[in-house]
C-alpha positions as CSV (number, residue, x, y, z in Angstrom):
1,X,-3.6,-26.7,33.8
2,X,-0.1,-26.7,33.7
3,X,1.3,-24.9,30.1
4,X,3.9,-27.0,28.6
5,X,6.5,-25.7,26.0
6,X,5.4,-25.1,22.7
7,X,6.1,-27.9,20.0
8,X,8.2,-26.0,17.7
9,X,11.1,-25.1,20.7
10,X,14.1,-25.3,18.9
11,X,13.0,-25.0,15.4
12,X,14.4,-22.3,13.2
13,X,13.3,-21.4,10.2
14,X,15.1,-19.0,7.5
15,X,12.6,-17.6,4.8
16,X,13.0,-15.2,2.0
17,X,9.7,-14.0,1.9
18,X,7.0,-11.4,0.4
19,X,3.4,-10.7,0.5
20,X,0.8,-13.7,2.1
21,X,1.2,-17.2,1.1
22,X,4.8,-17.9,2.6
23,X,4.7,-15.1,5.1
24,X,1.3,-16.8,6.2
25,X,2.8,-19.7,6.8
26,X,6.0,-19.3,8.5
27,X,3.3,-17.1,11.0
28,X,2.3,-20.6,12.1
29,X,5.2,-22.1,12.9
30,X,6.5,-18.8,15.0
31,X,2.9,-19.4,16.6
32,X,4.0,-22.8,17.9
33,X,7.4,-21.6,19.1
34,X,9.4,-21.8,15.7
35,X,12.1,-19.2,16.0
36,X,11.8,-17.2,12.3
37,X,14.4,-15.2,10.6
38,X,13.1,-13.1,8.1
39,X,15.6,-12.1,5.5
40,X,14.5,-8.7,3.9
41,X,15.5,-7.0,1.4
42,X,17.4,-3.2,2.8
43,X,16.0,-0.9,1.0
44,X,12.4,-1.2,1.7
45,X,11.8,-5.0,2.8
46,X,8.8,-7.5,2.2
47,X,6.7,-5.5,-0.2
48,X,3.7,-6.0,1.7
49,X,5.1,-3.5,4.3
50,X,3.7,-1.0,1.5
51,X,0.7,-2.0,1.1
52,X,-1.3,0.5,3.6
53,X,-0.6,2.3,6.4
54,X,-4.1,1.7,8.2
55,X,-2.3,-0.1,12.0
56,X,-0.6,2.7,13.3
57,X,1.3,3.7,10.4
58,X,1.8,-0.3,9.1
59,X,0.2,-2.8,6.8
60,X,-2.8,-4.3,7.8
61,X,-1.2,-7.2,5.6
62,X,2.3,-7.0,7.4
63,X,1.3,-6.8,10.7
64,X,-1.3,-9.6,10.6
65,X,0.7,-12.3,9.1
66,X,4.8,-11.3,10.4
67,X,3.7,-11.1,14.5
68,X,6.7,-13.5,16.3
69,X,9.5,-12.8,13.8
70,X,12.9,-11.8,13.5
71,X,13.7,-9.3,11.1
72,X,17.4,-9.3,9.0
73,X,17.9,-7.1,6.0
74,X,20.7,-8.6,3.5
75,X,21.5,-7.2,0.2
76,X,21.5,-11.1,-1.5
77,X,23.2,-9.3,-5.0
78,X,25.9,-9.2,-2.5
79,X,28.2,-12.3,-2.0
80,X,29.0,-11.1,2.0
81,X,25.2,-10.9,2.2
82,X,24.5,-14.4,0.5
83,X,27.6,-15.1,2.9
84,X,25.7,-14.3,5.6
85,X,22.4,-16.5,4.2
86,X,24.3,-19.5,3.8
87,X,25.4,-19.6,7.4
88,X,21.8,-19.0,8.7
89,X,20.8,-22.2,6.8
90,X,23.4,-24.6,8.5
91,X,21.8,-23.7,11.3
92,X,18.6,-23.9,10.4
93,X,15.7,-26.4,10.2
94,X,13.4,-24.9,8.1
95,X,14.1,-22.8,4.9
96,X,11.0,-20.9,3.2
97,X,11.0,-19.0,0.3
98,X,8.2,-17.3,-1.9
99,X,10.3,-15.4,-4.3
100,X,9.9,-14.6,-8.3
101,X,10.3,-17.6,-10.4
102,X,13.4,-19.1,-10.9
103,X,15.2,-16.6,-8.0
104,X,16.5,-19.5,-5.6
105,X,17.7,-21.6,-8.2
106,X,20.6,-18.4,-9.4
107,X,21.4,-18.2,-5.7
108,X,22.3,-21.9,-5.8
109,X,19.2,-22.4,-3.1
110,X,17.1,-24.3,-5.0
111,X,15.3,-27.7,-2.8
112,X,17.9,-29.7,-5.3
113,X,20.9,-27.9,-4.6
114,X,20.6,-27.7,-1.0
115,X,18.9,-31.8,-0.2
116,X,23.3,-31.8,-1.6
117,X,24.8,-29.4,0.4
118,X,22.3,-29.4,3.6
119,X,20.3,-33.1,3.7
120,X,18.4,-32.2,7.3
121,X,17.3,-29.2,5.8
122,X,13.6,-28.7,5.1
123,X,12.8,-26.4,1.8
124,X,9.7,-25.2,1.3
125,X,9.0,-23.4,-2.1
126,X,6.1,-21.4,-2.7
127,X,5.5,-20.9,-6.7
128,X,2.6,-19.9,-8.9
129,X,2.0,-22.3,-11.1
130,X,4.7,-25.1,-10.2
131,X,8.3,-25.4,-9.9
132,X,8.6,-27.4,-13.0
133,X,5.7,-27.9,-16.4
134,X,4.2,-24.9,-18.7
135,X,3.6,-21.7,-16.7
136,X,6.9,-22.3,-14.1
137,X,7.9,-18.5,-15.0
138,X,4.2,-16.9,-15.3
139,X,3.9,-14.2,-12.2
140,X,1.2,-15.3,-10.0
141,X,-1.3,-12.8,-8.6
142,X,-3.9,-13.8,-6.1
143,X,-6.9,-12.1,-8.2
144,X,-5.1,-13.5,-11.4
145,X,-5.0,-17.6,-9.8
146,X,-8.3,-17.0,-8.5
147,X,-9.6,-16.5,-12.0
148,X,-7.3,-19.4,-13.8
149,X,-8.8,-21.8,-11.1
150,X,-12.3,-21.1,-11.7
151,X,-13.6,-19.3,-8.7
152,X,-14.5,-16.4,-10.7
153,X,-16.5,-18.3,-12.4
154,X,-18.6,-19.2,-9.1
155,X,-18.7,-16.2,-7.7
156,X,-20.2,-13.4,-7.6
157,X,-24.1,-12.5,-9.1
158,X,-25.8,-13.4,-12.7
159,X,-23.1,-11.8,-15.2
160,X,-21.5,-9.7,-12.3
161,X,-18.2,-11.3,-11.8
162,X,-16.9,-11.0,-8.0
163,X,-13.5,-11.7,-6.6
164,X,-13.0,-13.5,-3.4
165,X,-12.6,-10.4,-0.6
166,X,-9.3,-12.0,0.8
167,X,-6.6,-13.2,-0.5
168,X,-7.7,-17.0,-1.1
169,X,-4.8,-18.6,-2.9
170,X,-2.4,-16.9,-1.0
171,X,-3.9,-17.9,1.8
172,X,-4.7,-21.4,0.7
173,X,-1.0,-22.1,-0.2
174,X,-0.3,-20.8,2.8
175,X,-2.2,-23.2,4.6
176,X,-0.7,-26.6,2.5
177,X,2.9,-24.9,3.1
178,X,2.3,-24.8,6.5
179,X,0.7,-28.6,7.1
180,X,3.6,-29.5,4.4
181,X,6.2,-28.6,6.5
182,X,4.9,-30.0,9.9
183,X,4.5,-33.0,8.4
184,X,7.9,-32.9,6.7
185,X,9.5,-32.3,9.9
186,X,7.8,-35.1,11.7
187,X,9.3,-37.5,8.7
188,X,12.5,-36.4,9.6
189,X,11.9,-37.0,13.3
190,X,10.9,-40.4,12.3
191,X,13.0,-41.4,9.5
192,X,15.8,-39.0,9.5
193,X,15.4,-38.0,5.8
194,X,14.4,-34.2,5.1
195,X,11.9,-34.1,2.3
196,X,11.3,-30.8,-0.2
197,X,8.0,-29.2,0.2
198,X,6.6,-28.2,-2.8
199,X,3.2,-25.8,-3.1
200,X,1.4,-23.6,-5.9
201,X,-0.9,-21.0,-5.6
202,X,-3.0,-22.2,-8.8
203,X,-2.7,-26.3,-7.0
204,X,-3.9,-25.1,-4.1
205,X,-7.0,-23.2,-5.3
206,X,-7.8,-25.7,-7.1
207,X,-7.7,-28.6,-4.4
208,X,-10.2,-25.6,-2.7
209,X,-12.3,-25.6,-6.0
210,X,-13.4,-29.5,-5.6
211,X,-16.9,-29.4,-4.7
212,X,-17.5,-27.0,-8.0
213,X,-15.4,-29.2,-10.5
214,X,-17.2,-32.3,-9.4
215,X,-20.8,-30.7,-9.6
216,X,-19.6,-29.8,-13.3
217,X,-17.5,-32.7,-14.8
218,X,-19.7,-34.8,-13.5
219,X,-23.1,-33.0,-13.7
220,X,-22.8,-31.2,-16.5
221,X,-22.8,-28.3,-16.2
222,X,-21.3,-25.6,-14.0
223,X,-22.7,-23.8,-10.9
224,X,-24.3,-20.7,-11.8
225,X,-22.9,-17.5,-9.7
226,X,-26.0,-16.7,-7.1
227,X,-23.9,-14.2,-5.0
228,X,-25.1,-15.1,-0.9
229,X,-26.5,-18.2,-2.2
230,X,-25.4,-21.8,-1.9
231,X,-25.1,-22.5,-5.8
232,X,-26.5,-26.4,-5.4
233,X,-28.2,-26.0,-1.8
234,X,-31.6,-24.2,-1.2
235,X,-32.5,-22.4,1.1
236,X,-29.3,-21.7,1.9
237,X,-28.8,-17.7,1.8
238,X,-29.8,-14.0,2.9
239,X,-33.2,-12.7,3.7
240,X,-34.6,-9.6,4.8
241,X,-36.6,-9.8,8.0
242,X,-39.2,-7.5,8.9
243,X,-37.1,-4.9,10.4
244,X,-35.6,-4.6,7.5
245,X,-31.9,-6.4,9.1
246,X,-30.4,-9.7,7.1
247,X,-30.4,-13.3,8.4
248,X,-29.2,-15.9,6.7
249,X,-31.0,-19.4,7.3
250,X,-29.1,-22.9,5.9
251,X,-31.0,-26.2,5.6
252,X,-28.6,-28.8,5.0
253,X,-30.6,-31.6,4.9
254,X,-34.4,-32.8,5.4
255,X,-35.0,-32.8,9.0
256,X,-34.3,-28.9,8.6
257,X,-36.3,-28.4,5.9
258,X,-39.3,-30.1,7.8
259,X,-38.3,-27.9,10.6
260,X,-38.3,-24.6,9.1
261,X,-41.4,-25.1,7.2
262,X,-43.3,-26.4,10.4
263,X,-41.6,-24.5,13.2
264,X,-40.5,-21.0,11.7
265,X,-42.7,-19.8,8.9
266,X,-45.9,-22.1,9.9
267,X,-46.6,-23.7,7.0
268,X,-46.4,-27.3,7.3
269,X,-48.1,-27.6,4.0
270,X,-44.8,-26.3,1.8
271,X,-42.9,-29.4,3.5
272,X,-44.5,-31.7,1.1
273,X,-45.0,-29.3,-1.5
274,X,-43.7,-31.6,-4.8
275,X,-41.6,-28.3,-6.1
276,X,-39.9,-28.4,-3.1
277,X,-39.6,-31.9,-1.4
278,X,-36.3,-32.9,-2.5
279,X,-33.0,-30.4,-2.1
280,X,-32.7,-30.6,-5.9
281,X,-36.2,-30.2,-6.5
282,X,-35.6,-26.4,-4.3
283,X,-32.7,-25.7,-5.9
284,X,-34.3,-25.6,-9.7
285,X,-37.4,-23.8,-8.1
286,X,-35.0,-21.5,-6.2
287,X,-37.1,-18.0,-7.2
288,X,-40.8,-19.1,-6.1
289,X,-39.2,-21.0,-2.5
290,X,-37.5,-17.8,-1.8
291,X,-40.3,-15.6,-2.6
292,X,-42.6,-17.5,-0.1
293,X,-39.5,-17.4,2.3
294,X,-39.2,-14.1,2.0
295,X,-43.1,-13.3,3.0
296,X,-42.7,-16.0,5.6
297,X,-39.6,-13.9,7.8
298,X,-41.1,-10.6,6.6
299,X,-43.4,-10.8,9.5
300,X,-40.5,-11.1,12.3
301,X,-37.8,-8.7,13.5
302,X,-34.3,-9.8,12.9
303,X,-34.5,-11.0,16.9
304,X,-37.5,-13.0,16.5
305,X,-36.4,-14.9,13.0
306,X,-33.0,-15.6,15.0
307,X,-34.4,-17.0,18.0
308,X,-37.2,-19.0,16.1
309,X,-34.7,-20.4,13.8
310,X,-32.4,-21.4,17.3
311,X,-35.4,-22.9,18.6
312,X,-36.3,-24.9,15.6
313,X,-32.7,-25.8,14.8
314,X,-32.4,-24.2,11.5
315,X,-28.8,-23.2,10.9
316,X,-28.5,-18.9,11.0
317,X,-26.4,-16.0,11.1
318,X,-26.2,-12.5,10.9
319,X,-24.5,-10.8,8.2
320,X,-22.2,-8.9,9.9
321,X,-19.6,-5.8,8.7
322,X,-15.6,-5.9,10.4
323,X,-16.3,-3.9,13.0
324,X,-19.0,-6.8,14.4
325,X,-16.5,-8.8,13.8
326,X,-14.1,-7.6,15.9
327,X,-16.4,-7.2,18.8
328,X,-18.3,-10.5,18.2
329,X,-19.1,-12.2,21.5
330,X,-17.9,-15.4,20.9
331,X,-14.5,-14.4,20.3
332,X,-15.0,-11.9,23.5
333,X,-16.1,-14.6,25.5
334,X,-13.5,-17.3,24.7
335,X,-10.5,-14.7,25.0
336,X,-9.6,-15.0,22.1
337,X,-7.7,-11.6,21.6
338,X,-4.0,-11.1,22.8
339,X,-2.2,-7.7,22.7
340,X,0.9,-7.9,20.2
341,X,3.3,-5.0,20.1
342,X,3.9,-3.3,16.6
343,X,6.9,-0.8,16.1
344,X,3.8,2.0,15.3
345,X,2.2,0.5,19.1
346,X,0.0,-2.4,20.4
347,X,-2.7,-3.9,18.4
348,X,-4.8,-7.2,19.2
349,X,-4.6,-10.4,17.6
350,X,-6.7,-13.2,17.3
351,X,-5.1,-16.4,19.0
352,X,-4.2,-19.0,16.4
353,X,-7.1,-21.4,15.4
354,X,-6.0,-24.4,16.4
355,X,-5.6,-24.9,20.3
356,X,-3.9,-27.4,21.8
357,X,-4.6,-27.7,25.1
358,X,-2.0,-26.6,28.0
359,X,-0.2,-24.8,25.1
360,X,-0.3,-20.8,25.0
361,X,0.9,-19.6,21.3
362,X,3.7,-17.3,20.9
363,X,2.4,-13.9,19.9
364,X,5.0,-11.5,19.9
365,X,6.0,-8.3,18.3
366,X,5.8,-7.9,14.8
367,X,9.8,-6.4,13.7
368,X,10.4,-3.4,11.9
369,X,12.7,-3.7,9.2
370,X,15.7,-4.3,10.0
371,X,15.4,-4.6,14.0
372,X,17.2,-7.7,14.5
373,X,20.3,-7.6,11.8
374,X,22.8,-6.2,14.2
375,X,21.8,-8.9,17.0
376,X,21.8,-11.8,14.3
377,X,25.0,-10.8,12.7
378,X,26.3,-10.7,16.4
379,X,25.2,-14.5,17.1
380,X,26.8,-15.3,13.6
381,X,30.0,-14.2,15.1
382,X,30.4,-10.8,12.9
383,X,33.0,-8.2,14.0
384,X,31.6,-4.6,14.7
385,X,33.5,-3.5,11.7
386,X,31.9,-6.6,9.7
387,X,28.3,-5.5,10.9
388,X,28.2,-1.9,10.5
389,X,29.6,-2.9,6.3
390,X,26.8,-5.2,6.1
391,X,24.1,-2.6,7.9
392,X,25.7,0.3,5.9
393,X,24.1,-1.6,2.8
394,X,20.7,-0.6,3.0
C-alpha cells in the first residue's frame, strides 16, 4: 500500500504548554503531521521536564507526550518575547494553551480577544474547573480532580482509598482537547468559521465517571470500592490459580456465565444456582461465588485456566507488571514500536492508537529546550543581533 501524506500537512499549532493534558494533546496532532511550536519558558521550560530523570537523563512524562515537536523558549514578561508570540499566531492554525488560571487573558490571548484579532484561529483552552462559574481560579491537580469527581470514591479496596496510577484527568482532557480541535478544524474547513475549544479537567472526569453516577443517582446508592473487581459485574476480577499466578476471568453476560460454570470449573449445577442466576443476583452474593471460583481454578496452573477459559470463551487476562508490558506479544507482533530520538539517545515508542490505513504517523525526536528558537526566530525574519537578545534571555 501506497502511504499518503498525513492529514494534518500544513497545520501549525502554537501552544503554551505544561505537564499532560494539553501537552497530550497537541502529541496527537504532531502525530498526524501537525507541525507544533512549543513555546517554553527559558529558564527551565515545561515543568514536566523535572519530573524524573528515568529516559536517559529525561522525564518519563516529557519524553512520552512532546515526541514530534518544536521547541522555542520566550521570556512572555517580555514585550519582544510576546512580540515574538504574536507573530507565531498569524501564522498559525491552532493555538493551545494549559496555563494557570487567568494567564492568557493578561497576555491579551484569551479565545475572546483573539476570535477579534485572528477569526481563522483555533484556541483551545485547557482549565481546571472552567473558564468561567465558581472555581475558574482554583489550581487543578490531577490527584486533587480525580477526587472532586468521585473516582476516589470508586476506587480502591473497602476503606482503603486508591488513586488512579496515571494521570486520568489529565489525560482525559487531553483526549476531548484533542477530538475538540479536529473537529473544530473540520468546521472551519466546512464553514469557514473558527470556533473556541473549551475543556476542563473536573468536565472531563466527570463525562468518564458516567457509568458510576448513573448506578447511584439512579440506584441509590453508590458503588462500593472492590479494588480488581467490577463494582456492579460478577465474576469479573482476579483469581489465584493453582500455581499460585493471577488470571482474571470476565463474564459479561449469560452465555458466559453458562460457559464458565459448564466448560471451566465443571459444575453445571452452579449455572442455575438461584444465588447466582441473574448478574445482580452474583453481584450481592459476590463472597460465596468467589469462594467456589476460587476452589474451582485452584486446581489449574495459570496455563491451563488461560487456555480453558479461551476455549470456553470466557473473557481473561493476565495481570501483568511494565516490564510485560513492554514486551507483550501483541504489541511485538503488530510492530507496534518505532525508535524516536531523545536529546539523552533513542527510546521506543508505541505507534499512535488510532491507524488509518496507508498513513505512517510522525514520530520524531522529542526537543530539548530550547533546540529550535534560533531556527524559528530565523524563519520569523529576526536579525542575528535580534536573535542572540532574545536567546541571551534565558
Amino acid at each position: 500500500m501506497t502511504l499518503t501524506e498525513l492529514p494534518l500537512d500544513g497545520i501549525t499549532v502554537v501552544s503554551l504548554e505544561q505537564a499532560v493534558a494539553a501537552p497530550y494533546a497537541t502529541r496527537q496532532l504532531a502525530d498526524l503531521g501537525a507541525r507544533v511550536i512549543k513555546v517554553e519558558r527559558p529558564d527551565a521550560g515545561d515543568f514536566a521536564r523535572g519530573y524524573d530523570e528515568t529516559v536517559h537523563g529525561q522525564s518519563s512524562y516529557f519524553v512520552w507526550l512532546n515526541r514530534s515537536k518544536e521547541s522555542l523558549t520566550l521570556d512572555l514578561k517580555d514585550a519582544e518575547g510576546r512580540a515574538v508570540l504574536q507573530e507565531l499566531l498569524d501564522g498559525a492554525d491552532v493555538f493551545v494553551q494549559n496555563l494557570g488560571p487567568g494567564a492568557t487573558a493578561r497576555m491579551g490571548l484569551s479565545a475572546d480577544d483573539l476570535a477579534t484579532s485572528h477569526p481563522r484561529l483555533v484556541v483551545c483552552d485547557i482549565s481546571g474547573y472552567g473558564a468561567d462559574g465558581p472555581w475558574q481560579a482554583r489550581k487543578a491537580y490531577d490527584l486533587l480532580v480525580q477526587a472532586e469527581a468521585g473516582l476516589l470514591s470508586v476506587t480502591g479496596s473497602g476503606d482503603i482509598v486508591t488513586k488512579a496510577g496515571i494521570s486520568v484527568a489529565d489525560i482525559a482532557a487531553g483526549s476531548f482537547a484533542y477530538s475538540g480541535i479536529l473537529a473544530a478544524l473540520f468546521t472551519r474547513a466546512t464553514t469557514g468559521r473558527a470556533r473556541a475549544v473549551r475543556v476542563s479537567l473536573f468536565e472531563a472526569l466527570a463525562e468518564w465517571m458516567g457509568s458510576p453516577a448513573y448506578y447511584a443517582r439512579y440506584g441509590g446508592s453508590s458503588p462500593l470500592r472492590t479494588g480488581a473487581r467490577h463494582a456492579t459485574i460478577a465474576p469479573y476480577g482476579p483469581f489465584v490459580a493453582g500455581d499460585g499466578e493471577t488470571v482474571l476471568l470476565a463474564v459479561q453476560n449469560q452465555r458466559e456465565w453458562v460457559r464458565l460454570c459448564e466448560e471451566v470449573l465443571e459444575l453445571p449445577g452452579l449455572a442455575i444456582d438461584p444465588r447466582f442466576t441473574k448478574n445482580s443476583d452474583r453481584v450481592a452474593n459476590r463472597g460465596d461465588l468467589e469462594s467456589i471460583i476460587a476452589a474451582g481454578v485452584g486446581a489449574y496452573t495459570s496455563g491451563e485456566l488461560e487456555a480453558r477459559l479461551e476455549q470456553a470463551g470466557v473473557a481473561n487476562a493476565r495481570m501483568n507488571t511494565m516490564a510485560q508490558l513492554w514486551d507483550h506479544p501483541v504489541l511485538a507482533e503488530r510492530k507496534r514500536w518505532r525508535e524516536v530520538a531523545t536529546p539523552g539517545g533513542p527510546v521506543e515508542a508505541l505507534v499512535p492508537p488510532a491507524t488509518l490505513d496507508g498513513v505512517e504517523p510522525r514520530m520524531d525526536a522529542v526537543p530539548a529546550l530550547g533546540e529550535h528558537t534560533r531556527a524559528i526566530l530565523t524563519e520569523l525574519g529576526r536579525t542575528p543581533e535580534e536573535i542572540e537578545r532574545l536567546v541571551s534571555r534565558r
